[in-house]
MIFISE-67723 format. One record per residue (C-alpha): x, y, z. Coordinates in Angstrom, 1 decimal, m for minus. Example, Ala and Ser with C-alpha at 12.3 -4.5 7.8 and 13.67 -1.06 7.14 Angstrom:
2
+--------+--------+--------+
|     c1 |     c2 |     c3 |
+--------+--------+--------+
|   12.3 |   m4.5 |    7.8 |
|   13.7 |   m1.1 |    7.1 |
+--------+--------+--------+
***
This chain:
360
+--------+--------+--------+
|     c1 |     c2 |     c3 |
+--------+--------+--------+
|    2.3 |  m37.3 |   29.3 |
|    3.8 |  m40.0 |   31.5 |
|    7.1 |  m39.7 |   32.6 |
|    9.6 |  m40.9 |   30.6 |
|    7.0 |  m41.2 |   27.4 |
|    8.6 |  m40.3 |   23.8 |
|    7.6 |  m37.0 |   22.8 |
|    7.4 |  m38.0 |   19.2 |
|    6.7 |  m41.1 |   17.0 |
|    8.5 |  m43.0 |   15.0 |
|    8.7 |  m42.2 |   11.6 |
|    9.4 |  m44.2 |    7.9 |
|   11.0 |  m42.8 |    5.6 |
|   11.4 |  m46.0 |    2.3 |
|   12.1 |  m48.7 |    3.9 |
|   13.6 |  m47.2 |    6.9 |
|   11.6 |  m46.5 |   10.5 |
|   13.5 |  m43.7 |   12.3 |
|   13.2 |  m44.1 |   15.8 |
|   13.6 |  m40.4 |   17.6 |
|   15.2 |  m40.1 |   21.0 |
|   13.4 |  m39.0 |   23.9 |
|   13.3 |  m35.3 |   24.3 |
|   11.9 |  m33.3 |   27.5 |
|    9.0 |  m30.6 |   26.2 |
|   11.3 |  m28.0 |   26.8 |
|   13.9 |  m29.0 |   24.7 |
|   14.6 |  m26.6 |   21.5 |
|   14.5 |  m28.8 |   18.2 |
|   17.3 |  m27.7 |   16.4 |
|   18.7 |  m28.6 |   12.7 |
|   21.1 |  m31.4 |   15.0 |
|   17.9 |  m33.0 |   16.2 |
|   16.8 |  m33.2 |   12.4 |
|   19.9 |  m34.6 |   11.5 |
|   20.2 |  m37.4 |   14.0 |
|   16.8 |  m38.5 |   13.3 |
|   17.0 |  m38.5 |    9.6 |
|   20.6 |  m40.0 |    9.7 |
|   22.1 |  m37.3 |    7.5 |
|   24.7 |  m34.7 |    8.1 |
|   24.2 |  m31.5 |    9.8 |
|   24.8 |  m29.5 |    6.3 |
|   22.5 |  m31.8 |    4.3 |
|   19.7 |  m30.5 |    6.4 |
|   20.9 |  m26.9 |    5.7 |
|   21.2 |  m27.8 |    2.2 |
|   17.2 |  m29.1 |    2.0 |
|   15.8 |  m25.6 |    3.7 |
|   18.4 |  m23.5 |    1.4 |
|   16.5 |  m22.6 |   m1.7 |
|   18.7 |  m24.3 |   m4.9 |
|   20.7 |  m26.0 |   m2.4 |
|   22.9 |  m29.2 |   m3.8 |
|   20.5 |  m32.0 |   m2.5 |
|   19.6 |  m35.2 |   m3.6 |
|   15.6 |  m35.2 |   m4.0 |
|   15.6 |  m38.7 |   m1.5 |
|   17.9 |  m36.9 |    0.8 |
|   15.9 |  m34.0 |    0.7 |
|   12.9 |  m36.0 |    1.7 |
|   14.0 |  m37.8 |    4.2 |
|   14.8 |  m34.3 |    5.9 |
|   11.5 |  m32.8 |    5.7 |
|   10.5 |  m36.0 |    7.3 |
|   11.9 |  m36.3 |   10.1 |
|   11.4 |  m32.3 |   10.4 |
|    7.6 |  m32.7 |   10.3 |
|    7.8 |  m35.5 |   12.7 |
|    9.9 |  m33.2 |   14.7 |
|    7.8 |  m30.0 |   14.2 |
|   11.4 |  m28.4 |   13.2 |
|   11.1 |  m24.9 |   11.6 |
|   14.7 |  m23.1 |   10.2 |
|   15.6 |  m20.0 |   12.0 |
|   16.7 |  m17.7 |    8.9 |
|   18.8 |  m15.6 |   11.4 |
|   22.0 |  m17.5 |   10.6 |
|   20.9 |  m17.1 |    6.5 |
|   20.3 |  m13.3 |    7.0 |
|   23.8 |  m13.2 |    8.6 |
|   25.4 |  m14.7 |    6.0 |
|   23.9 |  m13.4 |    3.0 |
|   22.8 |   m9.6 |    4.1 |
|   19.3 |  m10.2 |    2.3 |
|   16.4 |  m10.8 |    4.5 |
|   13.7 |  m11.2 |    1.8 |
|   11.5 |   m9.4 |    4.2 |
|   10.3 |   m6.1 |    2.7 |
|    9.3 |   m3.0 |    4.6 |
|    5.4 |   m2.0 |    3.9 |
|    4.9 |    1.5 |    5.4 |
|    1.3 |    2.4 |    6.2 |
|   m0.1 |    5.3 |    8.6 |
|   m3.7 |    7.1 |    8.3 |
|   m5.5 |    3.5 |    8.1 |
|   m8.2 |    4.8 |    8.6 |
|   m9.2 |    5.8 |    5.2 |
|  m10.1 |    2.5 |    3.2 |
|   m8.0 |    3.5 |    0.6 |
|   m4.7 |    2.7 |    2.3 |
|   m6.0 |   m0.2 |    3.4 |
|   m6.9 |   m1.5 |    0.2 |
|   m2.8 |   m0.6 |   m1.0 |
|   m1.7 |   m2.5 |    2.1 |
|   m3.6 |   m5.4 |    0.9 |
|   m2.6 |   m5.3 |   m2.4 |
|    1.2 |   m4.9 |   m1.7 |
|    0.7 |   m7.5 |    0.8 |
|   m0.8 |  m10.0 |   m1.5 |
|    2.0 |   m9.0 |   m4.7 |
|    4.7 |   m9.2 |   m2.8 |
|    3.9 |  m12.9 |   m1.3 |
|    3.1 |  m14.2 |   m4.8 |
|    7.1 |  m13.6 |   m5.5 |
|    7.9 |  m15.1 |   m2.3 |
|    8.8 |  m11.8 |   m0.4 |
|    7.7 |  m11.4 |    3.6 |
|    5.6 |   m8.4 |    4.4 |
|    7.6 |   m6.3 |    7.8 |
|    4.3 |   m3.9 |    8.5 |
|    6.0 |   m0.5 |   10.1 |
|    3.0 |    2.4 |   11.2 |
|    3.9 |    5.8 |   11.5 |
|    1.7 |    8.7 |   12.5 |
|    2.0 |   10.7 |    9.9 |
|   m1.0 |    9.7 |    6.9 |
|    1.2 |   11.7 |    4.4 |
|    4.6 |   11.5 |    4.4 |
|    7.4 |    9.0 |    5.0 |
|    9.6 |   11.3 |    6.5 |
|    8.2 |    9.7 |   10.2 |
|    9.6 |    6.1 |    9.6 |
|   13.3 |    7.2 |    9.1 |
|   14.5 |    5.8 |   12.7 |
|   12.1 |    2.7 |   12.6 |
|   13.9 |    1.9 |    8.7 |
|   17.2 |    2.3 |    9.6 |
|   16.5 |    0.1 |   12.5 |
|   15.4 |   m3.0 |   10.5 |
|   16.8 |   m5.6 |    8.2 |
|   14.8 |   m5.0 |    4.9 |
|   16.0 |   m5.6 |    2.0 |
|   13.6 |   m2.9 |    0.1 |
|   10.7 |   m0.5 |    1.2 |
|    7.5 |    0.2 |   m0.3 |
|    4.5 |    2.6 |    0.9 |
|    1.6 |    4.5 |   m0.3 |
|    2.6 |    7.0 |    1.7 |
|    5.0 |   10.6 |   m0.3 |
|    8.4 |   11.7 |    0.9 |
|    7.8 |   15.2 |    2.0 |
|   11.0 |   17.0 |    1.8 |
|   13.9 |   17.0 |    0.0 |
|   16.1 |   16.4 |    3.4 |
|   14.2 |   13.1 |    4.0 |
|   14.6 |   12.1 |    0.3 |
|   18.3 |   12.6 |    1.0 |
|   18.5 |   11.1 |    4.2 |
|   16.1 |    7.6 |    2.8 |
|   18.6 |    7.6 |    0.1 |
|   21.7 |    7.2 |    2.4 |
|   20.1 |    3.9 |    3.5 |
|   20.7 |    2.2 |    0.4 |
|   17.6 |   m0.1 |   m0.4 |
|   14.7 |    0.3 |   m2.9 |
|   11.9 |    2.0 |   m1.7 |
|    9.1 |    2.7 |   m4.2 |
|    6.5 |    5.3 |   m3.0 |
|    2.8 |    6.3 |   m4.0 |
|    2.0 |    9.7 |   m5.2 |
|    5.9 |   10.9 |   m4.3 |
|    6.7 |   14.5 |   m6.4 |
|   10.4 |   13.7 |   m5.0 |
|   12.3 |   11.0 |   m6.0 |
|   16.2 |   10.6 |   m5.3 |
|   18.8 |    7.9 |   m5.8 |
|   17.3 |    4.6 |   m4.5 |
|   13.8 |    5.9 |   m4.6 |
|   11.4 |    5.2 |   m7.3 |
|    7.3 |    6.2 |   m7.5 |
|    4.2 |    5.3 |   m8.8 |
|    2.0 |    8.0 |   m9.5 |
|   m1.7 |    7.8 |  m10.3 |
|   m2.0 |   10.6 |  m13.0 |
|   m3.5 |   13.0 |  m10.8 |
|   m2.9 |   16.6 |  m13.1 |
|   m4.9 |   14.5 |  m16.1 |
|   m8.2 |   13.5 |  m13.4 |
|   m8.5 |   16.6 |  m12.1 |
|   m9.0 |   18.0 |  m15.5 |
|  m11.3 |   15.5 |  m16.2 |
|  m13.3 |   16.4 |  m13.6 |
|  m13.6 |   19.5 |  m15.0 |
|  m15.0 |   18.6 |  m17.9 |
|  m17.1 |   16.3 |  m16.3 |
|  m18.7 |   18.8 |  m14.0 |
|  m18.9 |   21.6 |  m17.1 |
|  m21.0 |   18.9 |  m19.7 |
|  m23.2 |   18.7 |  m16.7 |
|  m23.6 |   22.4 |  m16.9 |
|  m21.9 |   23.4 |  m13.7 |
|  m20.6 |   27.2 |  m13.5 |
|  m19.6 |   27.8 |   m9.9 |
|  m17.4 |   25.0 |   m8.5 |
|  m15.7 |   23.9 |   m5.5 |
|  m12.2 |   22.6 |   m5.2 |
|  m12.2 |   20.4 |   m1.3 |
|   m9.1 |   20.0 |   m1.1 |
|   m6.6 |   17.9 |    0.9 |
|   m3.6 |   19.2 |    2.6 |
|   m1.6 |   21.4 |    1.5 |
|    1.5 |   19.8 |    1.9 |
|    0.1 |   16.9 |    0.0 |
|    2.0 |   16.2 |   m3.3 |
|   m1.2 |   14.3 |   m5.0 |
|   m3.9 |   17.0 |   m3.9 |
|   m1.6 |   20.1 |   m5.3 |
|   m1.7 |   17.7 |   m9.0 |
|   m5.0 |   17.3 |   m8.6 |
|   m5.9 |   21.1 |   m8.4 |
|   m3.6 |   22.1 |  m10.7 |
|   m5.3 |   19.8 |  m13.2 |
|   m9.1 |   21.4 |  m12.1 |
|   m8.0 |   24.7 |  m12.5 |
|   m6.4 |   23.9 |  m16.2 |
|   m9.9 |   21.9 |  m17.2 |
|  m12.1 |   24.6 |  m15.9 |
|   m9.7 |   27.4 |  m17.8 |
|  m10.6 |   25.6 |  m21.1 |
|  m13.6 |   25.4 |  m20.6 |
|  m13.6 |   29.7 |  m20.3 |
|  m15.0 |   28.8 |  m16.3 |
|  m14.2 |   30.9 |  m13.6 |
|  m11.5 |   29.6 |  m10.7 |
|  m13.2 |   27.0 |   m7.9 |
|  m14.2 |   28.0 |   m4.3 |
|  m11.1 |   26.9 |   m2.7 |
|  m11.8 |   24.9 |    1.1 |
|   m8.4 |   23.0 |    2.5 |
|   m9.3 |   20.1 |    5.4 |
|   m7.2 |   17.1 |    6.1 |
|   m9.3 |   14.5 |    3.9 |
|  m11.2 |   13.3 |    6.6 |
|  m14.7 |   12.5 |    6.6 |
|  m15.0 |   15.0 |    9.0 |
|  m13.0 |   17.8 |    7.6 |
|  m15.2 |   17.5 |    4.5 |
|  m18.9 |   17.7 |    6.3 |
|  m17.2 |   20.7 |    8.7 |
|  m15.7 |   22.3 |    5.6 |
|  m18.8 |   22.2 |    3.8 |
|  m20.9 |   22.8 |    6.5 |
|  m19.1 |   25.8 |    6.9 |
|  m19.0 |   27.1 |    3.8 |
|  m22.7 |   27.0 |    3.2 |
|  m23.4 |   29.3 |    6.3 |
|  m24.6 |   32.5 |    4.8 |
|  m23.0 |   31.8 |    1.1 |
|  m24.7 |   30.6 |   m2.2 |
|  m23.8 |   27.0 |   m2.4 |
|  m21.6 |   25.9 |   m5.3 |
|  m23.4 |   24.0 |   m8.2 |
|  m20.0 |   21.2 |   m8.2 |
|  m17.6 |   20.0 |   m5.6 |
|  m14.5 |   18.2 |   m6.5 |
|  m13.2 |   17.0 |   m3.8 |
|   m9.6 |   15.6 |   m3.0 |
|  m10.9 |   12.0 |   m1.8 |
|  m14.0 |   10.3 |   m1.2 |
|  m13.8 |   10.6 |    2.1 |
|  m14.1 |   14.3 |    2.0 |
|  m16.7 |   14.0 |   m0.6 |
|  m18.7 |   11.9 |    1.3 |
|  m18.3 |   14.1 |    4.4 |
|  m19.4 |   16.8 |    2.0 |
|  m22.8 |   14.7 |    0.6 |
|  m24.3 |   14.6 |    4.3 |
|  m23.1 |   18.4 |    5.0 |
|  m25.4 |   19.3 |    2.2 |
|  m28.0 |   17.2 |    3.1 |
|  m28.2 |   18.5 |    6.3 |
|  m28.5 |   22.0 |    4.4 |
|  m31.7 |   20.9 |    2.8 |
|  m29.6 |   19.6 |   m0.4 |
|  m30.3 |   17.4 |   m2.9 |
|  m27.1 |   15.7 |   m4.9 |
|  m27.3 |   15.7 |   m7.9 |
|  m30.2 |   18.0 |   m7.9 |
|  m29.2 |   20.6 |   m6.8 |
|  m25.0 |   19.6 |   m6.0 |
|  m22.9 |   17.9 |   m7.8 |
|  m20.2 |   15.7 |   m6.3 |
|  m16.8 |   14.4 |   m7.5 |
|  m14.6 |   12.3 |   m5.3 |
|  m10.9 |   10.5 |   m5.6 |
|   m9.7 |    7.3 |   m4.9 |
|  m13.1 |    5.0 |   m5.4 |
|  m13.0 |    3.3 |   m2.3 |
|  m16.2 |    0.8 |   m1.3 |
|  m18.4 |    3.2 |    0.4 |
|  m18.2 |    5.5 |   m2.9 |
|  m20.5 |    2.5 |   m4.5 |
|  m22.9 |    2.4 |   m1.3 |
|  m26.6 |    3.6 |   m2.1 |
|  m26.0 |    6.3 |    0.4 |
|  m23.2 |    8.2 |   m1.8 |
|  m23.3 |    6.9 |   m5.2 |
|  m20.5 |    8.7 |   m5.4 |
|  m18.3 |    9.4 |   m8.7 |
|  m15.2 |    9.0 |   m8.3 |
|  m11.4 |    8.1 |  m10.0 |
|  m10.7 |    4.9 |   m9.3 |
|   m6.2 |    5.0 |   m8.9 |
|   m6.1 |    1.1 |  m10.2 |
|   m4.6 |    0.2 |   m6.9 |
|   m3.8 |   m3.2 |   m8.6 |
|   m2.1 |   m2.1 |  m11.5 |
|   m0.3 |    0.7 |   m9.5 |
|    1.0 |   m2.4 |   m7.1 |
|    1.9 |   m4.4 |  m10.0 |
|    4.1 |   m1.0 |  m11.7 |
|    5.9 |   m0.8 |   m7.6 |
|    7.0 |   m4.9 |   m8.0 |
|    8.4 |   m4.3 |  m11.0 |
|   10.5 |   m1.7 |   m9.8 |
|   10.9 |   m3.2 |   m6.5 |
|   12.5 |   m6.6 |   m8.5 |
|   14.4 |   m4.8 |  m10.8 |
|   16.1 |   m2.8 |   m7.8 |
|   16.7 |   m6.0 |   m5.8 |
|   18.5 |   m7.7 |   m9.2 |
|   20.5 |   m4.9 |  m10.0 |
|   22.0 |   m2.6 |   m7.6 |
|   22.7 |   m0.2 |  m10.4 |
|   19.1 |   m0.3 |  m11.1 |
|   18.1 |    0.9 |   m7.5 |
|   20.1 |    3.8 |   m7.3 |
|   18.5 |    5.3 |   m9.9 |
|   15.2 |    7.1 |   m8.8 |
|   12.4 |    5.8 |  m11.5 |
|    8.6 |    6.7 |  m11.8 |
|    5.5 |    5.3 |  m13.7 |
|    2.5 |    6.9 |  m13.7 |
|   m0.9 |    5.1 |  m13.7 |
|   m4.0 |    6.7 |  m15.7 |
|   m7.2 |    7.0 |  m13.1 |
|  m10.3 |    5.6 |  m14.2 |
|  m13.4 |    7.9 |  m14.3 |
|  m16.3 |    5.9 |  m12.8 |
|  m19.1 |    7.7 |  m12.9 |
|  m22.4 |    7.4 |  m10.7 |
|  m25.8 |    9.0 |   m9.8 |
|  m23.6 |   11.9 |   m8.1 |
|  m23.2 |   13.5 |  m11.4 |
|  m25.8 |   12.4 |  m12.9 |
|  m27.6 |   14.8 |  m15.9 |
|  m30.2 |   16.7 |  m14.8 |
|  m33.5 |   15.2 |  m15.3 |
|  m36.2 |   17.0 |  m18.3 |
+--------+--------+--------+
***
């Protein structure tokens, strides 16, 4: 650029070319700039960024005019200030490394946008619980909190509650003033899994299960233990890992050494019962030949060839569409978010070549 060039062209705006003053690169643009150029007050350009602000339409034009011609973006610092609601929402994620936490982020991600809600992603170590994000939430400006991850103890329920915003959890047994959950109906799946495994005339089952500290795994056995009780079956081979792909093969692996393998395995995710799939394999194996498999969660590679894996799918999209209701209820009334709500979601049984009948 040559010195003493205009940084910016002239604009028309009706019948009326606004000529901008010259401005070095360095220069912030600032609402001031936009005003000048458009030939409006200061406030009337406030006015035209503020959502239901009192603004003629041609006034209101002429603004974002002479802001596009000025590449002017508001900074919502001042509108934060003044109104204590950031519209940004927290979306705490850790153990991303299983696809089916992905696929929540995503979904959350996309829900929340359609209602004009900004996404403030916060990790935490921990794959499980919330309990880990306490110091990064009570360090930011959200207006609201939602995760697929559980609170784990009753002394993190109580200290998320003293923060005062919504936060609506996945698979949470606690709940607490200000905190609301989604549950996929774990207790119900894991009985149907029992029934499942039993019509295919399984005896001896597995349970792999999750961690123990786990809120969603503990339903989930609960529920396999009731379905193979009605079904006069004795109790599961119980094997805990940390629903990890690995956990599951080593678990399995293990387990077969020197023991009569079990004729099921439900496992606590499909990570784990994929893990377990190539740990009997490697045994010499066949599934469903000689092992049936059972997963949770119904992520992509439970369709692959490979697995052809059945599996409950938790209707992450219905279970994301349940959390924004709560989440927008909380933010309209703050009488609503201090009460700790939960909807529960049914899982859907899909069933693949994992369980399939044995062949005549």
């Amino acid at each position: 650029m040559l010195a003493g060039q205009n940084l910016y062209t002239a604009c028309t705006i009706g019948n009326d070319t606004i000529m901008p003053r010259e401005r070095t690169p360095r220069s912030p643009i600032s609402s001031i700039d936009v005003a000048r150029l458009a030939g409006v007050s200061q406030s009337a350009v406030s006015r035209s960024f503020s959502p239901g602000g009192s603004v003629s339409p041609a006034m209101r034009e002429k603004v974002l005019a002479a802001a596009a011609v000025l590449g002017y973006r508001p900074n919502l610092i001042p509108r934060i200030m003044l109104s204590g609601r950031s519209r940004m929402i927290g979306v705490v994620v850790g153990g991303l490394d299983n696809p089916f936490y992905a696929a929540v982020l995503d979904h959350f991600a996309v829900v929340l946008r359609a209602v004009g809600l900004q996404v403030l992603l916060v990790q935490v170590p921990d794959a499980l619980a919330l309990d880990g994000a306490l110091d990064q939430l009570a360090g930011y400006r959200v207006d609201a909190v939602v995760t697929a991850l559980a609170v784990g103890t009753r002394q993190a329920a109580t200290a998320l509650s003293d923060l005062r915003i919504p936060i609506v959890c996945f698979n949470s047994r606690l709940t607490a003033p200000w905190i609301s959950t989604v549950r996929s109906d774990n207790r119900a799946a894991g009985q149907a899994a029992a029934h499942l495994l039993a019509d295919r005339g399984a005896r001896r089952t597995a349970w792999l299960a999750g961690p123990r500290d786990s809120a969603a795994t503990r339903a989930r056995a609960r529920g396999f233990l009731d379905g193979l009780a009605a079904r006069a079956l004795p109790a599961p081979v119980v094997i805990v890992g940390q629903d990890t792909y690995h956990d599951g093969y080593a678990a399995v692996r293990d387990l077969l050494r020197g023991h009569r393998p079990p004729e099921a395995f439900f496992c606590s995710n499909d990570m784990m019962a994929c893990g377990a799939i190539d740990a009997l394999r490697a045994h010499g194996l066949t599934v469903p030949g000689d092992v049936r498999v059972v997963g949770y969660d119904n992520i992509p590679q439970a369709a692959w060839h490979g697995y052809d894996l059945t599996s409950f799918d938790q209707q992450v999209d219905r279970m994301a569409e349940a959390a924004l209701d709560l989440l927008t209820s909380a933010l309209a009334d703050p009488a609503t978010a201090a009460k700790g709500r939960t909807r529960t979601v049914p899982a859907r049984l899909v069933e693949r070549g994992s369980t399939a009948p044995q062949a005549r």
